[in-house]
N, C-alpha and C positions, 0 to 999 in steps of 0.2 A: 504494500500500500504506500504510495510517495503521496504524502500531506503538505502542504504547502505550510510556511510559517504563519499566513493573516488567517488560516483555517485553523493554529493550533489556537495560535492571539484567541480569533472570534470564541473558541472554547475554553479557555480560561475565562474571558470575559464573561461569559453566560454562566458558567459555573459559581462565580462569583458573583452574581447577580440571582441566580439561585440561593445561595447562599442565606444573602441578606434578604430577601423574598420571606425562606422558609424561618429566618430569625423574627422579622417582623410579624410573622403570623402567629408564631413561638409568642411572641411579648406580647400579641393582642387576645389570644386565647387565655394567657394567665391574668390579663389586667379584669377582663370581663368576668373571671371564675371569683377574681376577687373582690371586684365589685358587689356579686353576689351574695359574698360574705362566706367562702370558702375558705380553709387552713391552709395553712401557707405549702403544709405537704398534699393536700390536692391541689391546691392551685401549681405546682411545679409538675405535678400527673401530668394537668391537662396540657401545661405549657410544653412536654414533653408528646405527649401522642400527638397534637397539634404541632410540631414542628417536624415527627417522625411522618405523619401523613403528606403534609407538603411537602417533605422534600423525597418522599417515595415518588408519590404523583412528578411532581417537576423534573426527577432525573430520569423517571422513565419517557416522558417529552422530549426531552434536549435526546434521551438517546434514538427515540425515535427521527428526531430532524435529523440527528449527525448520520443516518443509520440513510437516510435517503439523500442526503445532498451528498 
């Protein structure tokens, strides 16, 4: 497979942008659970499955783009 360098670039940049995606979903899922009036050890659950979920979903994405371009 000969990858070009702005192909590898373009992938770290989306990974990276994944990243901070699945982090921010990560902080808005524990802010909301504790708004609720959640313990601080569920609220790190949620913040946790909410950050496992997004970034399951999102790298199975990106692998599917990279998988067809």
């Amino acid at each position: 497979m000969n990858t070009s360098p702005i192909h590898l670039m373009l992938l770290v940049l989306l990974m990276a942008v994944v990243a901070l995606f699945c982090a921010l979903v990560g902080a808005a899922a524990g802010l909301l659970a504790r708004l609720d009036g959640a313990t601080y050890a569920t609220v790190l659950v949620h913040a946790a499955v909410a950050f496992a979920g997004s970034a399951t979903l999102s790298l199975a994405l990106l692998t599917f783009i990279v998988t067809v371009l």
